[in-house]
FIKOLZA-1660 file (N, C-alpha, C; in steps of 0.1 Angstrom, whole numbers, plus 5000, padded with zeros to 4 digits):
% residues 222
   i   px   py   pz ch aa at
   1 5008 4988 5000  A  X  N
   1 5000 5000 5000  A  X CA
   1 5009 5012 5000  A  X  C
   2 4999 5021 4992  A  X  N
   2 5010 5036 4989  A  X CA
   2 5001 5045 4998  A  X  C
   3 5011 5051 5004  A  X  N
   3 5002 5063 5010  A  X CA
   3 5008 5077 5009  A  X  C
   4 4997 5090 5008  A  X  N
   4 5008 5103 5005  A  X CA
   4 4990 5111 5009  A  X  C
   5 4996 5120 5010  A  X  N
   5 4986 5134 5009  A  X CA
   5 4982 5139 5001  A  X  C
   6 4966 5145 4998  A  X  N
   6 4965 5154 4991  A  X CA
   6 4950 5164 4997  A  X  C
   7 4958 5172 4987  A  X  N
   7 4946 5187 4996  A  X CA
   7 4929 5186 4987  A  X  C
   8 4927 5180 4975  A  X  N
   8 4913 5180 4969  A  X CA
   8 4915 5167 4964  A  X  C
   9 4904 5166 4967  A  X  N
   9 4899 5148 4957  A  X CA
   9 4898 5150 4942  A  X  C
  10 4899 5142 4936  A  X  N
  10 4901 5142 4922  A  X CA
  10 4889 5149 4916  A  X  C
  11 4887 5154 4902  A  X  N
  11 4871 5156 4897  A  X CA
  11 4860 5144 4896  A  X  C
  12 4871 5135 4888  A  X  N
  12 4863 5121 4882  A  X CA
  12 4870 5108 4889  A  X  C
  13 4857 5107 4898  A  X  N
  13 4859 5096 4910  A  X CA
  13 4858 5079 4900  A  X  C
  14 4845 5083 4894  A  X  N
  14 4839 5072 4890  A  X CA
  14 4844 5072 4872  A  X  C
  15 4844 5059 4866  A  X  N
  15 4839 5055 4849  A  X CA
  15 4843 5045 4844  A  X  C
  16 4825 5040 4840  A  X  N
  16 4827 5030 4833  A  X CA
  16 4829 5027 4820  A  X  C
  17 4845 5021 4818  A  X  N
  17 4849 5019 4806  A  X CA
  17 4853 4998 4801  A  X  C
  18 4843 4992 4799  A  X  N
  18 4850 4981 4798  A  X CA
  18 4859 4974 4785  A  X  C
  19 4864 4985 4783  A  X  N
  19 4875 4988 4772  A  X CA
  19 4889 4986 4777  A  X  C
  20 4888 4989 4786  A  X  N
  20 4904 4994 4795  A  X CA
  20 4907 4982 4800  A  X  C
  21 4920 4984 4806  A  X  N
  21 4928 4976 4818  A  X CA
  21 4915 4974 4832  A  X  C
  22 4911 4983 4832  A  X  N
  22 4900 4981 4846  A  X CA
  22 4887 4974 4843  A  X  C
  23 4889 4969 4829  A  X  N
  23 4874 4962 4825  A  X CA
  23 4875 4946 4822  A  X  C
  24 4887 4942 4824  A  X  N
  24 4891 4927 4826  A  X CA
  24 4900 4920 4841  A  X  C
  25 4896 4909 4847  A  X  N
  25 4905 4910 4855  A  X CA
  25 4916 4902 4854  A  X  C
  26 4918 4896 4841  A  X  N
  26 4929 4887 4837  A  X CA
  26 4932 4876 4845  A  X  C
  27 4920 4871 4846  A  X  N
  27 4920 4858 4860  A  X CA
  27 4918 4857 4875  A  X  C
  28 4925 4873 4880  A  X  N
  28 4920 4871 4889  A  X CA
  28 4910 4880 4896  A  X  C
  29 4905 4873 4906  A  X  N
  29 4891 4878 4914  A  X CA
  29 4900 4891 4928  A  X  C
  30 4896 4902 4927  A  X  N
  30 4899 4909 4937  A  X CA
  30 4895 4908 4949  A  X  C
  31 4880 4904 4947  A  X  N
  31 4868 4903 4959  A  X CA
  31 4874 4893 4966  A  X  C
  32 4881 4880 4961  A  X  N
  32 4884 4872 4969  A  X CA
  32 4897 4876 4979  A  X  C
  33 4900 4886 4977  A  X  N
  33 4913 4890 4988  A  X CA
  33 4910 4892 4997  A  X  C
  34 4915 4893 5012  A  X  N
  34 4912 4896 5021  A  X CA
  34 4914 4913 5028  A  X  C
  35 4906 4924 5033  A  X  N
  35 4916 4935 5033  A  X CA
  35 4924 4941 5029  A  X  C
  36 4937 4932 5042  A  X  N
  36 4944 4932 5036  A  X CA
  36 4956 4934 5028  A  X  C
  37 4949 4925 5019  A  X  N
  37 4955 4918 5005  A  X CA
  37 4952 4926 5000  A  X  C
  38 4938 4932 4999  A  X  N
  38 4936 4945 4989  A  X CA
  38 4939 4956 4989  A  X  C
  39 4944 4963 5003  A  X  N
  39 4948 4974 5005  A  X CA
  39 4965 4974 4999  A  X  C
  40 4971 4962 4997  A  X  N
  40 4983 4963 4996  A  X CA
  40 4985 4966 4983  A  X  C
  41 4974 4958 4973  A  X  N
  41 4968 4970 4956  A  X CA
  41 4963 4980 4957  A  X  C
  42 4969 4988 4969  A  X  N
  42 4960 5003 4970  A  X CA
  42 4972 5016 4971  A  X  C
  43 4972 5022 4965  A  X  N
  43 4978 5036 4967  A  X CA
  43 4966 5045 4977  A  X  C
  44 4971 5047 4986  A  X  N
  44 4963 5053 4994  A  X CA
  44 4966 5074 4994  A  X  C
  45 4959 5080 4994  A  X  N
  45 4955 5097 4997  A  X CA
  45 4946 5096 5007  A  X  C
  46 4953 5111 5016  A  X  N
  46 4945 5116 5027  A  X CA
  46 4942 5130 5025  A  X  C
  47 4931 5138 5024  A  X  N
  47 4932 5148 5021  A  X CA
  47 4916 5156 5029  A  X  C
  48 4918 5168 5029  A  X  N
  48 4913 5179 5038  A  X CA
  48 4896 5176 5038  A  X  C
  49 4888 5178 5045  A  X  N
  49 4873 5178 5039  A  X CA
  49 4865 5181 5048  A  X  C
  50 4856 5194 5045  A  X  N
  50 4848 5196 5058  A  X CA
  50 4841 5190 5068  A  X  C
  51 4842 5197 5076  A  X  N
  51 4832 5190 5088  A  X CA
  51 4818 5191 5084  A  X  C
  52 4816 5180 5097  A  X  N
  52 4800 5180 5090  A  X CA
  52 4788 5196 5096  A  X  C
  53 4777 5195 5085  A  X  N
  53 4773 5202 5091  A  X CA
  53 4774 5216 5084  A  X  C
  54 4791 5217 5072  A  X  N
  54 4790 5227 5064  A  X CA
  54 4801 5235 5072  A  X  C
  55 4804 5228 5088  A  X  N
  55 4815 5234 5092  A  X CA
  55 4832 5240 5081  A  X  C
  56 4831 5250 5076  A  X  N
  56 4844 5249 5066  A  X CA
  56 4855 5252 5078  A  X  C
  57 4850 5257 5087  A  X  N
  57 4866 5262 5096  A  X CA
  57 4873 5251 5101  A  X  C
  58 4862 5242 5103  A  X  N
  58 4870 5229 5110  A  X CA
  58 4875 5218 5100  A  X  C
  59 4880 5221 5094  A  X  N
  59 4889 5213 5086  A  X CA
  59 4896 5203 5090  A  X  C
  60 4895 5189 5080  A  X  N
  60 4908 5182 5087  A  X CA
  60 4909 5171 5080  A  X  C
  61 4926 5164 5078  A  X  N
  61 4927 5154 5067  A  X CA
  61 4927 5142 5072  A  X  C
  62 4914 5142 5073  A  X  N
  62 4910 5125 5074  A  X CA
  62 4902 5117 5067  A  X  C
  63 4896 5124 5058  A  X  N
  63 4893 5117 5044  A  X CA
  63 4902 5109 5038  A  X  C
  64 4900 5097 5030  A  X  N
  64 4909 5088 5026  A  X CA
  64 4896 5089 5009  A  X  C
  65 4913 5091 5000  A  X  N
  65 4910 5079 4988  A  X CA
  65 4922 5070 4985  A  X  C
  66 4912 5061 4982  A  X  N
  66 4921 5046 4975  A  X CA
  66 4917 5044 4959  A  X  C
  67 4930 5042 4954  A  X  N
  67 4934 5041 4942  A  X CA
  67 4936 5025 4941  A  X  C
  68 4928 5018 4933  A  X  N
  68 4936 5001 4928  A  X CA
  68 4941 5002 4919  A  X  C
  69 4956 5000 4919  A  X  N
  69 4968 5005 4913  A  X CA
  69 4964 4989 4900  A  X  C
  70 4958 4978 4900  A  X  N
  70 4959 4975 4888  A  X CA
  70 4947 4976 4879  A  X  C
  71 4935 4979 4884  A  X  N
  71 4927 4988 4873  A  X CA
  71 4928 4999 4876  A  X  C
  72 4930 5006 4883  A  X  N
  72 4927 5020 4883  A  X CA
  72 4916 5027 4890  A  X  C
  73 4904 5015 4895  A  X  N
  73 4896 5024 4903  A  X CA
  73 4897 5029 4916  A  X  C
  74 4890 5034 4918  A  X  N
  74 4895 5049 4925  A  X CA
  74 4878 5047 4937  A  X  C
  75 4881 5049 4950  A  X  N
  75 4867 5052 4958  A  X CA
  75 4874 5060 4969  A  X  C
  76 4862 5066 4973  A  X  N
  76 4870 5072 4988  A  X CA
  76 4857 5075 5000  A  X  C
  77 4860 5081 5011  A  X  N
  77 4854 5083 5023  A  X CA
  77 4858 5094 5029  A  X  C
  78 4846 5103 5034  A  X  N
  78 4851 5114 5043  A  X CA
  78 4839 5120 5048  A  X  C
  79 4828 5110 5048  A  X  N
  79 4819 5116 5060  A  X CA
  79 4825 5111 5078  A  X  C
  80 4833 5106 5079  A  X  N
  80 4836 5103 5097  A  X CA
  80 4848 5113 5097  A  X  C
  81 4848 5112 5112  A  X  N
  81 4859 5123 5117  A  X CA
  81 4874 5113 5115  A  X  C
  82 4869 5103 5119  A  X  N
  82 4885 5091 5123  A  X CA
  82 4890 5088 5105  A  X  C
  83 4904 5090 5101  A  X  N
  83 4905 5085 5089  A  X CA
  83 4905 5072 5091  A  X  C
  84 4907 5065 5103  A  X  N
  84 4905 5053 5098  A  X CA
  84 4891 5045 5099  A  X  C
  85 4880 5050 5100  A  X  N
  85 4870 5046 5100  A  X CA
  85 4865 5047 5082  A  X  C
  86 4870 5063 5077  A  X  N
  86 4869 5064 5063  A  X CA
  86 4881 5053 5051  A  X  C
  87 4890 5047 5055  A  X  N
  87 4894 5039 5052  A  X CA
  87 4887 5028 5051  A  X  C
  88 4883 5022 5063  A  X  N
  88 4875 5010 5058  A  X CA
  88 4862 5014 5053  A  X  C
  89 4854 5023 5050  A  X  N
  89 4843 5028 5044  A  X CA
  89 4849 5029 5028  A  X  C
  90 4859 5033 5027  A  X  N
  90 4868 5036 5013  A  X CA
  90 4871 5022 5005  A  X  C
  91 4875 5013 5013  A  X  N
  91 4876 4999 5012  A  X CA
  91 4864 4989 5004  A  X  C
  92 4854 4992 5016  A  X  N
  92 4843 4990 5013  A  X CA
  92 4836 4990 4995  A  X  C
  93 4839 5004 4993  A  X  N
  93 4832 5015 4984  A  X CA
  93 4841 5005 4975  A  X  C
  94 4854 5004 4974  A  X  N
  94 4861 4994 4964  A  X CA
  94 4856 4986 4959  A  X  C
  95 4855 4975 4970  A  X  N
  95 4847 4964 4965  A  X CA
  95 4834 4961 4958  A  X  C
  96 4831 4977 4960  A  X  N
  96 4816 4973 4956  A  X CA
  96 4819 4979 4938  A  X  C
  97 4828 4989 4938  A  X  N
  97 4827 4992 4924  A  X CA
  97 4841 4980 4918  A  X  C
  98 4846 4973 4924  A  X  N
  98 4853 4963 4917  A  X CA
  98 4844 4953 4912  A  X  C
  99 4832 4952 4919  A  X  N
  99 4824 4944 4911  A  X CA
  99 4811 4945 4904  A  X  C
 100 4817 4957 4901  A  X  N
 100 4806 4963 4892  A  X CA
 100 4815 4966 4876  A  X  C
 101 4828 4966 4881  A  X  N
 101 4840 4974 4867  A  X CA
 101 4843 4963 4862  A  X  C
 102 4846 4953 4870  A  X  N
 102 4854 4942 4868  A  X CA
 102 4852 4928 4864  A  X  C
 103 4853 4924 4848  A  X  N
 103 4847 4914 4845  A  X CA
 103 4858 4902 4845  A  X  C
 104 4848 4892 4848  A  X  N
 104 4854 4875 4847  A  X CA
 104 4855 4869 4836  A  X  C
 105 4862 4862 4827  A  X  N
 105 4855 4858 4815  A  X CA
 105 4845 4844 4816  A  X  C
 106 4836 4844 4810  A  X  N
 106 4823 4836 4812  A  X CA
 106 4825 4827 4801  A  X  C
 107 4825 4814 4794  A  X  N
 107 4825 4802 4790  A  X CA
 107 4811 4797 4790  A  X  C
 108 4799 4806 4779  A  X  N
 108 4790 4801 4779  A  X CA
 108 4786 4788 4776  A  X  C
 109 4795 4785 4767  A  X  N
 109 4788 4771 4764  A  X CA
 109 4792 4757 4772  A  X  C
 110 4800 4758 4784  A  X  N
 110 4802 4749 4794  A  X CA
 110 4798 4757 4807  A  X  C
 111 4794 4766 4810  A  X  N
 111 4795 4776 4822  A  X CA
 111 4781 4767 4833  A  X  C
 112 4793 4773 4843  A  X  N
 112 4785 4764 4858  A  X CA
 112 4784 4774 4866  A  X  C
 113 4770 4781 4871  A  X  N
 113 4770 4790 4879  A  X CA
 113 4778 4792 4892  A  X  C
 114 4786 4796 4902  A  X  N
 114 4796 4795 4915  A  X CA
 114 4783 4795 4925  A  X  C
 115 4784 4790 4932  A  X  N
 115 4781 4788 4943  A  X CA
 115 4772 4807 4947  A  X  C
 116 4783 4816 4949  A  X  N
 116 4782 4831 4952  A  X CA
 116 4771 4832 4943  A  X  C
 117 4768 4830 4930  A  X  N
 117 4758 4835 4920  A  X CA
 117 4740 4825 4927  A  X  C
 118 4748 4815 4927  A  X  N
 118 4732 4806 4932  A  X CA
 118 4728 4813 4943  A  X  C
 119 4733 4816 4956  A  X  N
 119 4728 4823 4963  A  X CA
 119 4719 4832 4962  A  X  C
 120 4726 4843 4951  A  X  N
 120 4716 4856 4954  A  X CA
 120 4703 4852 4944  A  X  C
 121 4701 4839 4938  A  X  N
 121 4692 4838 4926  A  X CA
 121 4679 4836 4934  A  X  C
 122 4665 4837 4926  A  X  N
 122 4658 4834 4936  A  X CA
 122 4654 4820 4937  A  X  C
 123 4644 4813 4945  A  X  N
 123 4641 4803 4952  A  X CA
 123 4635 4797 4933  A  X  C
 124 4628 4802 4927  A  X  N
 124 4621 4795 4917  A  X CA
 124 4632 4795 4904  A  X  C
 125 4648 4795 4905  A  X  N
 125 4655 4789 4895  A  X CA
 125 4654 4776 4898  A  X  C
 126 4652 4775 4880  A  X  N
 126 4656 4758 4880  A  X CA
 126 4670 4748 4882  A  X  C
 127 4679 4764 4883  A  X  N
 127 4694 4755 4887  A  X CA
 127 4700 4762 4904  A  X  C
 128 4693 4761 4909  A  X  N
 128 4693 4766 4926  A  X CA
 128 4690 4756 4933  A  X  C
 129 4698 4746 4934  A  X  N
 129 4699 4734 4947  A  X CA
 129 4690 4735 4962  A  X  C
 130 4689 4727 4967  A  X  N
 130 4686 4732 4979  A  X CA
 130 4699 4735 4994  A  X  C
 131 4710 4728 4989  A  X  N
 131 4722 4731 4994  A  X CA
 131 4733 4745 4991  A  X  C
 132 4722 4752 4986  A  X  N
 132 4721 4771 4983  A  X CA
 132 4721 4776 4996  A  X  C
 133 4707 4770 4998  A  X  N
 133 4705 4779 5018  A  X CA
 133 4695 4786 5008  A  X  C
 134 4693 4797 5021  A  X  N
 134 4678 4807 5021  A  X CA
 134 4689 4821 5004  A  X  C
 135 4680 4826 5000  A  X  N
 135 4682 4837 4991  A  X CA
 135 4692 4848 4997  A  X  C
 136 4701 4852 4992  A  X  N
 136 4710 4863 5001  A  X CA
 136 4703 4877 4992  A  X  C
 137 4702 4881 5001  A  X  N
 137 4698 4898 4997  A  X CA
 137 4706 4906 4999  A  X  C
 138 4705 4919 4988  A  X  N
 138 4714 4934 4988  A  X CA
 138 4721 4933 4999  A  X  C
 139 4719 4934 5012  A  X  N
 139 4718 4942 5025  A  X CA
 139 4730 4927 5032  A  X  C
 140 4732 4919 5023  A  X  N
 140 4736 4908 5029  A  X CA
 140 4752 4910 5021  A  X  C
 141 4767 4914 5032  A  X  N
 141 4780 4915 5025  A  X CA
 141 4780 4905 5015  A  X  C
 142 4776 4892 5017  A  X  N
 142 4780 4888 5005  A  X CA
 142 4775 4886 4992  A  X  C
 143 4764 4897 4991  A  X  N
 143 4757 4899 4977  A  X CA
 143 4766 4903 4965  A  X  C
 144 4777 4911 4974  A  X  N
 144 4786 4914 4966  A  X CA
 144 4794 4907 4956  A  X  C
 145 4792 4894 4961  A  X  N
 145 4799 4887 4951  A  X CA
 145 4791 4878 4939  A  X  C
 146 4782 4870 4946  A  X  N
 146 4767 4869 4934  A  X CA
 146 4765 4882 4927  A  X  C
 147 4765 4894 4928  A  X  N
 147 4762 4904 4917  A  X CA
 147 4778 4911 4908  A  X  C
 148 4791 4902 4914  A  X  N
 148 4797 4902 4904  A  X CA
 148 4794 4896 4893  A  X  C
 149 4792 4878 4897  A  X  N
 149 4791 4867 4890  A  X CA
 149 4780 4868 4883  A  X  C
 150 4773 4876 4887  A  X  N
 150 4758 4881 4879  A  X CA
 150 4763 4889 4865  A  X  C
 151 4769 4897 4867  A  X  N
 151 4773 4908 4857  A  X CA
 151 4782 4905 4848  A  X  C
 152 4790 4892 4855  A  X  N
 152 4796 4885 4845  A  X CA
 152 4791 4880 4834  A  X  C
 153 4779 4870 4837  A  X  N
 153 4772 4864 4828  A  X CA
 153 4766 4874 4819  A  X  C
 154 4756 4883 4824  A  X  N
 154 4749 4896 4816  A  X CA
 154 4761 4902 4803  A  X  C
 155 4770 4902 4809  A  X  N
 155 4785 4909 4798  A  X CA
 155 4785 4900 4790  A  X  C
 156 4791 4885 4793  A  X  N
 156 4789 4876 4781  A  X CA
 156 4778 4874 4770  A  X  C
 157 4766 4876 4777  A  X  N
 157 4760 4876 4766  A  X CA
 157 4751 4887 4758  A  X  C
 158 4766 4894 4760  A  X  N
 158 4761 4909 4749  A  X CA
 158 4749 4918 4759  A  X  C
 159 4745 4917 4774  A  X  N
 159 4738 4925 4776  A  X CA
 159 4720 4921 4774  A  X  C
 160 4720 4908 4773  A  X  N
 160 4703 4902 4770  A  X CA
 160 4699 4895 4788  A  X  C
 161 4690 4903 4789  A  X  N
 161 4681 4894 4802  A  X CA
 161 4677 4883 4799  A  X  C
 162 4670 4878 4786  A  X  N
 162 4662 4868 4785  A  X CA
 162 4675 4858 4784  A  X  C
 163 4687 4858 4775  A  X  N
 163 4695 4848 4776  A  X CA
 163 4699 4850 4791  A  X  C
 164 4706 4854 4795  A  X  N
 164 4713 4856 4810  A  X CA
 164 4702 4846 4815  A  X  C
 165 4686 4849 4814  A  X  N
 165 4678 4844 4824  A  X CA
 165 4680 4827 4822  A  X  C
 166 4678 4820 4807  A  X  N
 166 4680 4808 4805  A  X CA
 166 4693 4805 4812  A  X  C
 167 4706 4809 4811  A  X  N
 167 4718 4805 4818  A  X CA
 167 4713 4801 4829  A  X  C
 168 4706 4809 4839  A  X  N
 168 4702 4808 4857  A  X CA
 168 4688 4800 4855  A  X  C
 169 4681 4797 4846  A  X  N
 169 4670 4788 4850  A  X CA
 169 4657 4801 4854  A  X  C
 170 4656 4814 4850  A  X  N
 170 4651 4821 4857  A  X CA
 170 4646 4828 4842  A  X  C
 171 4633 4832 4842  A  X  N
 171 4621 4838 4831  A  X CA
 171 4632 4850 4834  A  X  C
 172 4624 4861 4819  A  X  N
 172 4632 4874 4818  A  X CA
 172 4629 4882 4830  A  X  C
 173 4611 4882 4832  A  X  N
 173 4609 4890 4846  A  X CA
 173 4616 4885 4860  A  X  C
 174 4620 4875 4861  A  X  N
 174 4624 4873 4874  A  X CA
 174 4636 4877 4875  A  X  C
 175 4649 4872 4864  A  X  N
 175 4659 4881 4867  A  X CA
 175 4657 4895 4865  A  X  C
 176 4650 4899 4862  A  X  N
 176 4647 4917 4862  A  X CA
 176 4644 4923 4872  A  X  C
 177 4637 4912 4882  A  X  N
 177 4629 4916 4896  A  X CA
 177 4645 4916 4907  A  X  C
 178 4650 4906 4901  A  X  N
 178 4669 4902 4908  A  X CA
 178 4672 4918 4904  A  X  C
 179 4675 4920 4893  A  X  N
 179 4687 4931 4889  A  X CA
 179 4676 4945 4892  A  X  C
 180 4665 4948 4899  A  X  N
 180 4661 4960 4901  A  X CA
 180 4658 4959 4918  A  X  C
 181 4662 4952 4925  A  X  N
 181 4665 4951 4936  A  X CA
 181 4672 4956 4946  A  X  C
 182 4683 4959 4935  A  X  N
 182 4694 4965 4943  A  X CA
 182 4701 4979 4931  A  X  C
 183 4701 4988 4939  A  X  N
 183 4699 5001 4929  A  X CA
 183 4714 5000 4918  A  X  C
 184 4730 5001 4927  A  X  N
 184 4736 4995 4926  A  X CA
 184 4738 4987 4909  A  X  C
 185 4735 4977 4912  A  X  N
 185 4731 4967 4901  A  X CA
 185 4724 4965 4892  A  X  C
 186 4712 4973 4897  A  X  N
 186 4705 4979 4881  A  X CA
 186 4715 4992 4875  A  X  C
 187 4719 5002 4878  A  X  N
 187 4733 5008 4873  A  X CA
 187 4740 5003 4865  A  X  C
 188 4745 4995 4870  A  X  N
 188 4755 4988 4865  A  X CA
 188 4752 4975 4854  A  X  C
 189 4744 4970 4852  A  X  N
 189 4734 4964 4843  A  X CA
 189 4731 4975 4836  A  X  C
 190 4726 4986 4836  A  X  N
 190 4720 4994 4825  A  X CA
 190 4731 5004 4820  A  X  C
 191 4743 4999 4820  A  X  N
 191 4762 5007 4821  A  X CA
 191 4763 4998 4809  A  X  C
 192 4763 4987 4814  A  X  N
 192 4766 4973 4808  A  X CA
 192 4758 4974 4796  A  X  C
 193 4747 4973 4792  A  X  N
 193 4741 4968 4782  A  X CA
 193 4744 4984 4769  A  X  C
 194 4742 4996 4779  A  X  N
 194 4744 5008 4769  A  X CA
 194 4761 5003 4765  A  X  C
 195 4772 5003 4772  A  X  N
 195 4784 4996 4769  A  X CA
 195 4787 4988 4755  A  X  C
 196 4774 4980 4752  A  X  N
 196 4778 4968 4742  A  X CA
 196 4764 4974 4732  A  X  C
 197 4759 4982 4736  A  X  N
 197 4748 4986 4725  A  X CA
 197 4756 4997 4715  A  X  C
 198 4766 5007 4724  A  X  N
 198 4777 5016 4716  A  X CA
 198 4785 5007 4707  A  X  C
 199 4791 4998 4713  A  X  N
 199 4800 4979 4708  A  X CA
 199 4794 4980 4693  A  X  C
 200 4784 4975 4696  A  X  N
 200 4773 4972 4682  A  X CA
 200 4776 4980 4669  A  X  C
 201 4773 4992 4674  A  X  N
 201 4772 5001 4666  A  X CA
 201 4780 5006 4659  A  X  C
 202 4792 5007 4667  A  X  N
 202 4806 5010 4659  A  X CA
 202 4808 5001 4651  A  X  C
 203 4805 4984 4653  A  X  N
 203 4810 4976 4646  A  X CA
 203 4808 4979 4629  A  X  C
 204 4789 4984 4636  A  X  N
 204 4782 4983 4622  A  X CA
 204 4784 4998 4614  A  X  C
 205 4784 5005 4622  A  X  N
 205 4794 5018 4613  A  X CA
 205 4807 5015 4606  A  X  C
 206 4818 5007 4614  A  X  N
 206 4829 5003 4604  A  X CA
 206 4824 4995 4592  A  X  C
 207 4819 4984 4593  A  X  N
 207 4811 4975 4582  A  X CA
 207 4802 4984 4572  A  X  C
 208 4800 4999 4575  A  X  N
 208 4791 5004 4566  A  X CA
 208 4803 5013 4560  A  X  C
 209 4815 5017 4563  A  X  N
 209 4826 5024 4563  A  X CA
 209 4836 5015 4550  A  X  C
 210 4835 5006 4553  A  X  N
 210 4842 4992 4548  A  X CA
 210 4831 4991 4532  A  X  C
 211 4822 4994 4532  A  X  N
 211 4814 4987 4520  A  X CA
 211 4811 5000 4511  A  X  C
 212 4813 5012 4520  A  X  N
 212 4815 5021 4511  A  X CA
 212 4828 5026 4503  A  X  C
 213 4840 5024 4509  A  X  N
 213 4849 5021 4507  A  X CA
 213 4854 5008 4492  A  X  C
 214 4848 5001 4493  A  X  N
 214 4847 4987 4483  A  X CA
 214 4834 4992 4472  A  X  C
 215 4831 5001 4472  A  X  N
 215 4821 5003 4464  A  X CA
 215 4830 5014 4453  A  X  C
 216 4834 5027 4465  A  X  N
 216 4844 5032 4454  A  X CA
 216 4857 5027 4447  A  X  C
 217 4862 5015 4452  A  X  N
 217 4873 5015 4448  A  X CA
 217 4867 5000 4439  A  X  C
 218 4858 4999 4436  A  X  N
 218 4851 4991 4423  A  X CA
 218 4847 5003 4415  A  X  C
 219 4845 5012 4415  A  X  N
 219 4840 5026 4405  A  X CA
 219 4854 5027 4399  A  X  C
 220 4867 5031 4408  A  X  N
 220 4876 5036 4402  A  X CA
 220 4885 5026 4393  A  X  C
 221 4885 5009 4396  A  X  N
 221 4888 5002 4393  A  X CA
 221 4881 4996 4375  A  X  C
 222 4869 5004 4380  A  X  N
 222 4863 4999 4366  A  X CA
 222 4863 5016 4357  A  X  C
% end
């Protein structure tokens, strides 16, 4: 872990690009580290931030952001007085946008849902065991990791509920009822699908770029 000072928080906390180095995780899972493990992929800043309440006189650097030095995302904390309370709130805030940035690669046509994904599915999937346990909800830490494994699958397949839902054994409404549950994750689901709808588009603008191109250069050839 890197730690240094600074006097203002950056402009742009947040962006989803899954184009970049922060949009793959090249095998491995962050969420699975402990703390930490994660803090030690962290460049850490402390920097000035009012009190609460609008107090500006009382100033003081105990706001924390954390930087993940191998994607690049960036969270931070500075509603508590203690920086180290905003540290692990900063921590926290990581995790949650690591698994929202951060894709796994999915192997649809052999793919076995993880254990973390069965969990948060609900009780009427057709591939949800009874050695699942009870449904984990938002509010439950480890939703966090079923709504990576969730987002995984949605990314593989281009961004479609109804396929995603066949993968999970689950109608299009029901995972809809899953991914609008937690605000969070509808975000990031609707990040996701605009993401691969821009994908599309470009493809088919180059392909229209490409046959215009092949059109003139049959004019000039003939």
């Amino acid at each position: 872990m890197y730690t240094r000072t600074a006097e203002t928080p950056p402009k742009h906390l947040f962006c989803f690009n899954y184009n970049t180095s922060a949009g793959h995780s090249n095998g491995i899972n962050y969420l699975e580290l402990t703390d930490d493990e994660l803090m030690r992929q962290c460049e850490m800043d402390t920097f000035k931030s009012s009190g609460p309440g609008g107090q500006h006189r009382n100033k003081r650097e105990s706001a924390v952001r954390l930087k993940h030095l191998p994607t690049g995302i960036i969270a931070q904390a500075a509603e508590d007085r203690s920086q180290h309370m905003n540290r692990a709130s900063a921590l926290k805030r990581l995790r949650a946008l690591l698994a929202i940035r951060v894709r796994n690669s999915v192997d649809i046509d052999s793919y076995t849902p993880p254990m973390e994904l069965l969990q948060i599915l609900p009780l009427k999937s057709t591939i949800r065991g009874s050695d699942c346990g009870p449904q984990i909800g938002p509010k439950n830490p480890k939703f966090i990791l079923g709504m990576q494994a969730l987002l995984d699958v949605i990314f593989a397949v281009d961004g479609s509920i109804s396929e995603a839902g066949k993968l999970l054994g689950l109608s299009t409404g029901a995972l809809s009822r899953l991914i609008l549950s937690d605000d969070s994750l509808r975000m990031a689901v609707n990040d996701l699908r605009n993401s691969k709808q821009r994908s599309i588009k470009l493809r088919y603008d180059d392909l229209d770029r490409l046959v215009i191109f092949d059109e003139k250069l049959d004019t000039f050839c003939h």
